[in-house]
C-alpha positions as MATLAB code, in Angstrom:
seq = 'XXXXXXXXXXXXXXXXXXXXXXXXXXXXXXXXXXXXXXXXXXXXXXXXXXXXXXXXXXXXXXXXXXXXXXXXXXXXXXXXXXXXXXXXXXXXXXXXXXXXXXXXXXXXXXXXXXXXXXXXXXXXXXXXXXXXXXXXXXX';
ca = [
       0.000    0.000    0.000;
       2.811    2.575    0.813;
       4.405    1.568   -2.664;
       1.522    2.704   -4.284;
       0.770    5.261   -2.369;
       4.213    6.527   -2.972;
       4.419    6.152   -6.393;
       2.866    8.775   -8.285;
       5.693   10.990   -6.092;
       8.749    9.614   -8.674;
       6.434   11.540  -11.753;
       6.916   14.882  -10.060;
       9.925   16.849  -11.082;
      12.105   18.417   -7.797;
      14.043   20.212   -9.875;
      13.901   23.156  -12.529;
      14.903   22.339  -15.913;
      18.468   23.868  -15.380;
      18.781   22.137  -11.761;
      19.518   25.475  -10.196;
      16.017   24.924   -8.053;
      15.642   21.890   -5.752;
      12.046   21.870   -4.149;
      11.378   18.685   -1.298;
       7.727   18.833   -3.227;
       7.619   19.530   -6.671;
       8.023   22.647   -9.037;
       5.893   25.592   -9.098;
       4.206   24.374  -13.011;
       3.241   21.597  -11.290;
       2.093   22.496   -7.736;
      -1.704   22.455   -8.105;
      -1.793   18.531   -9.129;
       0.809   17.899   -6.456;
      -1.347   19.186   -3.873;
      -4.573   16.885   -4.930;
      -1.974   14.326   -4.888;
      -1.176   15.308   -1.696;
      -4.218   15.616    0.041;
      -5.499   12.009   -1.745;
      -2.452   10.598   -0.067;
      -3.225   12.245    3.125;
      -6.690   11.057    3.078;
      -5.696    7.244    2.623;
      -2.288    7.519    4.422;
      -3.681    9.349    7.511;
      -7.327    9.754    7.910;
      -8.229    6.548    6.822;
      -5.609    4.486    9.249;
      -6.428    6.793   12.006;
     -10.194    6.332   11.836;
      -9.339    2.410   11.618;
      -7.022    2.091   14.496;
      -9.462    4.517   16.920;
     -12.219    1.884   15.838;
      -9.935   -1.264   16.455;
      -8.319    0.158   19.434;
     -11.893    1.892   20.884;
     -13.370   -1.978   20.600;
     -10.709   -3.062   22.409;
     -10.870   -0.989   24.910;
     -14.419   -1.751   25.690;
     -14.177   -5.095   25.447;
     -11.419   -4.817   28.173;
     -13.328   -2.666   30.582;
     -17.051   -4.743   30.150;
     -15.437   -8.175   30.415;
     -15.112   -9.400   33.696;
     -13.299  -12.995   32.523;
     -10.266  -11.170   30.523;
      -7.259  -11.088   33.544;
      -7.030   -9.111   36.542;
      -7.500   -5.468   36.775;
      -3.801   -3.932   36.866;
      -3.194   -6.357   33.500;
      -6.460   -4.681   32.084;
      -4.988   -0.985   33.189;
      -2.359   -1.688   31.947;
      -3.258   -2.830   28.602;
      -5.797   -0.065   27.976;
      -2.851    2.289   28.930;
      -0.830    0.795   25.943;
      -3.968    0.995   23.574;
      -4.330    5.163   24.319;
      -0.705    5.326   24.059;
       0.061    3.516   20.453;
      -3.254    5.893   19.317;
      -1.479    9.253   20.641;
       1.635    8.364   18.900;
       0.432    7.412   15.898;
      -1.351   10.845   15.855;
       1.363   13.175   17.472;
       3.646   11.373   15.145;
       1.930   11.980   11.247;
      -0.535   14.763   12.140;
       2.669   17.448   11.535;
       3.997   16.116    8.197;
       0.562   15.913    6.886;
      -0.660   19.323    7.805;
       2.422   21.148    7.519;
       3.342   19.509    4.019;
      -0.821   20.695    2.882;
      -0.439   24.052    3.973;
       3.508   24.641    2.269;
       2.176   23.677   -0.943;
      -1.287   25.700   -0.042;
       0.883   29.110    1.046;
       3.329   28.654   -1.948;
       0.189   28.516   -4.862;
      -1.220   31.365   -2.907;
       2.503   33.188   -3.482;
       2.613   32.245   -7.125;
      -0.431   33.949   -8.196;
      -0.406   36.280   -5.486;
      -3.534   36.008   -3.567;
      -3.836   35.899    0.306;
      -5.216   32.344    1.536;
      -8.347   34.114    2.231;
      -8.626   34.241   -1.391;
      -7.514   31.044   -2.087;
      -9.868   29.104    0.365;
     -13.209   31.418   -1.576;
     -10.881   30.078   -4.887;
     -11.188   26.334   -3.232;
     -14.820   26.971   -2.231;
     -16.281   27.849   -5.702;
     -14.158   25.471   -7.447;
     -15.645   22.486   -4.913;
     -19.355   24.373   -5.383;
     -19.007   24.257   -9.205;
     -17.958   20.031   -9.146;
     -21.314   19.219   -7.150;
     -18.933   19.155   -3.742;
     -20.750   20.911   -0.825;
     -19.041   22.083    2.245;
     -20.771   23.358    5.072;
     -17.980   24.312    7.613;
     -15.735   25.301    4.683;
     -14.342   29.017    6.156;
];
């Protein structure tokens, strides 16, 4: 899954043409359709896992706090102590790189056609509004 996921990275150039430019994303022609890459990655290399393992980990949980044949109690703390843990790592972990890496390629779109990201989030909006998308708690 991470190969694939991956993947469509090695088709974005990091460089301009006369290599004087390295950029840890892509170049600017080619910013837009690395951000939609970006955010579909996000979306199946974040969200996605995240929602699974709160699910997985939350059923756990209860089944460790409702069944009275599972162990004793301090092997019960303890193991709901590990579940909350692995969750808040897993989060505190990836929750930077994914936002942070969004919002560079956001800010540096908004610099190349110089608009504030005021502008650029009514920009996202209509865009969204004229594909059939609707967002309520869009800004």
């Amino acid at each position: 899954m991470v190969l694939l996921q991956c993947l469509p990275d090695v088709y974005f150039e990091k460089t301009t043409q006369n290599r004087s430019q390295c950029f840890d994303t892509t170049t600017n022609t080619s910013m837009e359709s690395y951000l939609k890459y970006s955010i579909t990655q996000t979306i199946t290399g974040f969200i996605i896992p995240l929602v699974l393992m709160v699910c997985c980990y939350g059923h756990m949980a209860v089944i460790l706090t409702t069944r009275k044949d599972i162990g004793d109690t301090t092997l019960k703390l303890k193991c709901l102590r590990l579940v909350v843990i692995l969750a808040m790592l897993f989060f505190i972990c990836y929750i930077p790189f994914h936002i942070f890496r969004n919002l560079n390629l956001m800010t540096r779109i908004s610099k190349m056609y110089n608009i504030s990201m005021e502008a650029f989030r009514k920009d996202l909006r209509t865009r969204c509004d004229n594909t059939g998308e609707h967002h309520e708690d869009a800004p």
